[in-house]
N, C-alpha and C positions, 0 to 999 in steps of 0.2 A: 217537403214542406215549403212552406211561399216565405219567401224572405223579408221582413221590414226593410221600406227606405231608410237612411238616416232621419230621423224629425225631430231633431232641437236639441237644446238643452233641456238637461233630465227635469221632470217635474217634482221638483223637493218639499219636504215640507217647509224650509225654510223661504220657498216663493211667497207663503202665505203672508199678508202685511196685521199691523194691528188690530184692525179690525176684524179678523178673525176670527179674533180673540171673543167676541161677541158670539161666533160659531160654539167655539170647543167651552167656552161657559155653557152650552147646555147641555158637552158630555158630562163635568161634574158634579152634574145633579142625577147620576143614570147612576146606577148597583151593578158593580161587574160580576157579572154570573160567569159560570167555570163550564156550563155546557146549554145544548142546543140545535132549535134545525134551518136550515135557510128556507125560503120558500122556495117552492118550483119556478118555472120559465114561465113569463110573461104570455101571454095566449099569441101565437105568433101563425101567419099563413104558411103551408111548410111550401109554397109555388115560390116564398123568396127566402126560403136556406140558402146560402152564402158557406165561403170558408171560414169563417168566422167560428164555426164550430170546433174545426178544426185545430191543432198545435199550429203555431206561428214561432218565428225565429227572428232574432235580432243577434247581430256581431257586438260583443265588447269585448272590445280590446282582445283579446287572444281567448274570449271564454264566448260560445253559445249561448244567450239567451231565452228561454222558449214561455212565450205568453200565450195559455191556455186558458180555459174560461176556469172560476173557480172550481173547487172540486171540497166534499163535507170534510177528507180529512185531511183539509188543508187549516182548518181553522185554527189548531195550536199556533202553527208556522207563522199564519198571518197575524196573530196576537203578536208574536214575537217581533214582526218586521216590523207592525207600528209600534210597539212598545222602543224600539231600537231608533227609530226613523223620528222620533218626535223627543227623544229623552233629552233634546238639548238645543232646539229651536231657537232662532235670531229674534224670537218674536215675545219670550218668555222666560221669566230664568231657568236655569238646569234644573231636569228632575231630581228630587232624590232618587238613589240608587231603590232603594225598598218600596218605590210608588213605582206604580201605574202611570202613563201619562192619559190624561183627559178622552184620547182617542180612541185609546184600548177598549175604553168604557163602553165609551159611542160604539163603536163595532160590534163590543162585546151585547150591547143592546139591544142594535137593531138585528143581530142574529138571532138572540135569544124571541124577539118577538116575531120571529118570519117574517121581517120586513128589508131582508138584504136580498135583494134579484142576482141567484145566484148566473142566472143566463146571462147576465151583462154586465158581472164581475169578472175581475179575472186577475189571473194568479200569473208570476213573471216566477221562472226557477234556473240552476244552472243545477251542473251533476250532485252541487253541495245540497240542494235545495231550493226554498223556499227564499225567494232574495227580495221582491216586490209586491202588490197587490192594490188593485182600486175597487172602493166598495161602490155599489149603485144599491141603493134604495126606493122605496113605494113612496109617491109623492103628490100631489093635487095641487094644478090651477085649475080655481072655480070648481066646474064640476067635470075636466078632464084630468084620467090618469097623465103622471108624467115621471119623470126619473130625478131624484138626486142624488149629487156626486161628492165621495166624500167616507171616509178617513181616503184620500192613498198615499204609499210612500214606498220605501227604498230604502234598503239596508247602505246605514254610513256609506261602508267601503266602495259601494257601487254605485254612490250620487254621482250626478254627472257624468254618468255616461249614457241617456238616452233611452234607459228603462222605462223612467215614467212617462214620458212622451209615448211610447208604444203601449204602455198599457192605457192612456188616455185614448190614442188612436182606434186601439181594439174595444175599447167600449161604445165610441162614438158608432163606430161602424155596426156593432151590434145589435144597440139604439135603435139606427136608423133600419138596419135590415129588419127588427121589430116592429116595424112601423110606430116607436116614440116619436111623438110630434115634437117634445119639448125637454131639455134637460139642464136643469139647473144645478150650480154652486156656490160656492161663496170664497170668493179666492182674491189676488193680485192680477187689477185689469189687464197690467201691464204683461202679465205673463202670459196668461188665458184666453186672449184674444187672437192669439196662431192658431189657437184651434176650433177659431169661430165664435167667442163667447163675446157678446157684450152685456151693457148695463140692463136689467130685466124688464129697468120699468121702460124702456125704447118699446118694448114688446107690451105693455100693458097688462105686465106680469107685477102682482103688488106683494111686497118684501116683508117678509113679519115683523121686522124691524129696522126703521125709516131710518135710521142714521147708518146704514151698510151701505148705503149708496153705493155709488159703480162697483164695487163689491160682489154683491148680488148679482147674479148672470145670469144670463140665459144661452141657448145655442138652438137655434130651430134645426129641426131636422126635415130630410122629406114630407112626413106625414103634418108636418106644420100647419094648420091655418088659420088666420086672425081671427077665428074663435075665441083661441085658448088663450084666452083670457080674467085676471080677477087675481083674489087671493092664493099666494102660494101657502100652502100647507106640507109642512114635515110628516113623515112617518108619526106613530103615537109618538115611540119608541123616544121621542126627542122631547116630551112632556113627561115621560113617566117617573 
C-alpha cells in the first residue's frame, strides 16, 4: 500500500471559526433518521483510475492508519466519529451528553437522501476501527455539477495527528481524478488554504449566504474552468 506524506496539522472540528456556526444551523433543521443508502460514484472515465481506489496508509504515532474510500457499513461508525468529534467544539457550548450534535444530522441527512458521493468519501480506521471520516456531497454552481465538503472529523484521542489532513488529501485527489472542476466548504481560511481553498467569490462562485465571507471556499480542480460559475447550491438534503 502507498504511504501518506506527513500533511499538517490534523483537520479538527475545532479549526472551524464562528461562522460556521451559520453552516451546522442548517443541520438542526434536518430529522435524524436511523438508516439509508449512499448514492453511487460520480460518472467518472475509467482511462483515469488512479490509486485512489485503493487502501492508503498514514504513520500515527506507533498505530497504522488506513484511509479507504467509504464503505455502506461504515455508517454507524461514522455517526459515532462525528457524534464524538463535535460533542465539544471551541466554537459552541458542549453537547449534552443525550443529543446529537448538529453534524450527526447533516450526515445522517444527506445519507438518507442519496446525496453523500460515496466515491469521494472516505473512511480513516486503525485495527479498533472506524477513527475518521470526510463527507462529500451533490452540489451546483449555476448549472455545473460540483462537490461539497463537510461534516469531517476525528475521534478526540487521535486529533492532531494528521488524520484529517489525509482524509482531506484523499478526497481532493479523488475530486480531481473524477474530473470535479470545483469543490467547495465552509470552514477557517486560515486553515484551508494548505489545501488550496480560497474565498469562492475570487472564483465567481456566489455564497448562499453573503455574510460567510472568506468562509466560503472554493478549490479548483483540473477539470476547472471559468465557466463554473453563479449560484452555489447545497444538496436538498440541506433545505429539508
Amino acid at each position: 500500500m502507498e504511504r501518506l506524506a506527513p500533511l499538517g496539522t490534523l483537520l479538527l472540528a475545532v479549526e472551524y471559526n464562528e461562522t460556521v456556526l451559520k453552516y451546522v444551523a442548517l443541520a438542526t433543521r434536518l430529522a435524524v433518521r436511523e438508516s439509508g443508502r449512499s448514492r453511487g460514484p460520480l460518472p467518472r472515465d475509467s482511462s483515469r483510475e488512479n490509486t485512489l481506489a485503493q487502501p492508503r496508509d498514514v504513520q500515527c504515532e506507533d498505530e497504522t492508519v488506513i484511509v479507504r474510500q467509504q464503505q455502506t457499513n461504515d455508517y454507524a461508525a461514522i455517526r459515532y466519529v462525528y457524534a464524538e468529534a463535535f460533542r465539544c467544539p471551541h466554537f459552541r457550548p458542549p453537547q449534552n451528553p443525550d443529543c446529537f450534535p448538529p453534524e450527526v444530522s447533516l450526515f445522517t441527512t444527506l445519507w438518507d437522501a442519496g446525496d453523500v458521493i460515496s466515491e469521494l468519501s472516505f473512511t480513516a480506521l486503525t485495527d479498533g476501527g472506524v477513527v475518521g471520516h470526510v463527507t462529500a456531497s451533490q452540489a451546483t454552481v449555476g448549472t455545473y455539477p460540483v462537490v461539497a465538503v463537510g461534516p469531517i472529523g476525528v475521534l478526540p484521542d487521535l486529533q492532531g495527528t494528521g488524520i484529517g489532513s489525509a482524509l482531506m488529501d484523499a478526497h481532493l485527489r479523488a475530486a480531481d481524478s473524477a474530473e470535479v472542476p470545483l469543490v467547495v466548504l465552509l470552514g477557517a481560511p486560515q486553515y484551508y488554504r494548505r489545501f488550496g481553498f480560497r474565498p469562492a467569490e475570487e472564483l465567481g462562485v456566489i455564497s448562499p449566504e453573503p455574510e460567510w465571507g472568506d468562509a466560503f471556499q472554493a478549490r479548483p480542480l483540473t477539470a476547472y474552468t471559468e465557466s463554473v460559475v453563479g449560484q452555489f447550491q447545497y444538496a436538498s438534503a440541506f433545505s429539508s
